[in-house]
C-alpha positions as CSV (number, residue, x, y, z in Angstrom):
1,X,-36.5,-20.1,13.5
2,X,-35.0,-17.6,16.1
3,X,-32.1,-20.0,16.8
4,X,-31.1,-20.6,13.4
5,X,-31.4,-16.3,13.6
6,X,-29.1,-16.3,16.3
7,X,-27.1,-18.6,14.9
8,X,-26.5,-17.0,11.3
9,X,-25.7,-14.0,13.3
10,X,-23.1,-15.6,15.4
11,X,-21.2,-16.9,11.9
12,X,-21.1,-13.7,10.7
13,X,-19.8,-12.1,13.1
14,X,-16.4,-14.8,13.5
15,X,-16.1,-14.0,10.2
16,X,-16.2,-10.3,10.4
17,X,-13.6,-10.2,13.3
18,X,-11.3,-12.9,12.0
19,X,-9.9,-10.1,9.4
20,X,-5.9,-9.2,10.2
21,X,-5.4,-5.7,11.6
22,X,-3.8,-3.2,9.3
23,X,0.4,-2.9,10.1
24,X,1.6,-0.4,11.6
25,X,5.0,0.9,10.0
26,X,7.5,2.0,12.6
27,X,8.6,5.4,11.9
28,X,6.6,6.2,9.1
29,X,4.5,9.4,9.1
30,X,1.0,8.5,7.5
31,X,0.6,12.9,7.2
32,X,3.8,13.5,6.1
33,X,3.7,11.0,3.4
34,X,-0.2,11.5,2.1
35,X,1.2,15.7,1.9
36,X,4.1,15.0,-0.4
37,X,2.2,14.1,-3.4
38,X,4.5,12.2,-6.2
39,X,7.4,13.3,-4.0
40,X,7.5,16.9,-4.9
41,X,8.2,18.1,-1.5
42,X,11.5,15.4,-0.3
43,X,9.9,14.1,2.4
44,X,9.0,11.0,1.0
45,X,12.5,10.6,0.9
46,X,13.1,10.3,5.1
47,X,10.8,6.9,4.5
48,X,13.0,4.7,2.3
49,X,15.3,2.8,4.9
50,X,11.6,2.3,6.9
51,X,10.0,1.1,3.5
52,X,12.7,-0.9,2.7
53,X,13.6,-2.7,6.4
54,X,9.6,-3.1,6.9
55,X,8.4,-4.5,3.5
56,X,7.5,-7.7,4.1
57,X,4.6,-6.0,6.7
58,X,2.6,-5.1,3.8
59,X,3.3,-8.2,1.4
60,X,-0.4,-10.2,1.4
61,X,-2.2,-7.0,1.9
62,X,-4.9,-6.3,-0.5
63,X,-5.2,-3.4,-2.8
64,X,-7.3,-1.4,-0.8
65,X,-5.6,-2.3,2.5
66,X,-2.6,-1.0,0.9
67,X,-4.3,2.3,-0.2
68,X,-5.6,2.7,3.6
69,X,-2.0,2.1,4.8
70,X,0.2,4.2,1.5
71,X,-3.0,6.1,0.2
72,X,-4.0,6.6,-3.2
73,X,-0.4,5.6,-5.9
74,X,1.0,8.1,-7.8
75,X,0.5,6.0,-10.6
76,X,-0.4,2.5,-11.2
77,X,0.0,0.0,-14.3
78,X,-2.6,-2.7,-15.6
79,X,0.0,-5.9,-16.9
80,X,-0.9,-9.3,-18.5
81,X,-2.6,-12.1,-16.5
82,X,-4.7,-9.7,-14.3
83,X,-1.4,-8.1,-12.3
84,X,-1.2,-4.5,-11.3
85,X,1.6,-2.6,-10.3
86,X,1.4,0.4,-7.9
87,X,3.8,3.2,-7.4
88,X,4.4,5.7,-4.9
89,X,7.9,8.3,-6.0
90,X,10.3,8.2,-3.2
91,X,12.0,11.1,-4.8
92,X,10.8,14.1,-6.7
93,X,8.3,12.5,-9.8
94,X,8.8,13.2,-13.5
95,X,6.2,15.5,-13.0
96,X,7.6,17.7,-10.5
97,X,9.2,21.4,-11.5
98,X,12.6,20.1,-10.1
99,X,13.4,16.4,-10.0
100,X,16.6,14.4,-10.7
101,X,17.1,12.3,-14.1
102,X,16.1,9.1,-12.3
103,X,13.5,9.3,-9.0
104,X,13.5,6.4,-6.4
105,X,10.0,5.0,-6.3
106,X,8.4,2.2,-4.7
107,X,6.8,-0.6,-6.4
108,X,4.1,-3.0,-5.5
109,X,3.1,-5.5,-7.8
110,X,-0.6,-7.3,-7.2
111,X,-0.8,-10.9,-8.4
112,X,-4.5,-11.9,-10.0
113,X,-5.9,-12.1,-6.8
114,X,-5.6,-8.3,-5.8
115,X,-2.7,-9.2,-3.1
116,X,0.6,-7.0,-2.3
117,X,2.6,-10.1,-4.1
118,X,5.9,-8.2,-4.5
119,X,7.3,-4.9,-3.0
120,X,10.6,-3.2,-3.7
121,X,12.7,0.0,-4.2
122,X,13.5,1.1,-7.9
């Protein structure tokens, strides 16, 4: 009984430690970003060459990895067959006092699974 104890206990934790680490974007300022809210402030802005050259280090990451690494979207969208899209304005948001016509924003679409499927710059 002990062994099979010890045993269960051994599975679990491979398992546990067999999880990726979380990426670590070069250049990007966790703070700075998680303080500029929708973009309001511009410094979102500084991020887009790092977003855009390091995207394919968050494809495969799971919602809530992505909201540990990006925090919280500015705004997100439910779509057909289970997809979700996530934003996070680039550039001063809609609802901002001051913000241009058209904002740059960055999009992450989920597939059914809950996985960072597609990422671009819109």
């Amino acid at each position: 009984m002990r062994s099979l104890s010890l045993g269960c206990l051994l599975v679990c934790m491979v398992c546990l430690s067999c999880g990726k680490p979380l990426p670590e974007l070069k250049g990007f300022e966790t703070e700075v970003w998680l303080a500029d809210k929708n973009g309001c402030k511009g410094d979102r802005a500084t991020f887009i060459e790092t977003l855009k050259t390091q995207k394919n280090d968050l494809l495969g990451l799971s919602e809530m990895e992505i909201v540990q690494v990006l925090g919280k979207p500015d705004r997100n969208e439910l779509y057909k067959r289970n997809q979700k899209f996530y934003y996070y304005y680039l550039q001063p948001a809609p609802e901002c006092e001051q913000h241009p016509d058209s904002a740059l924003r960055l999009a992450i679409r989920f597939n059914a699974m809950g996985l960072a499927k597609e990422i671009s710059v819109e």
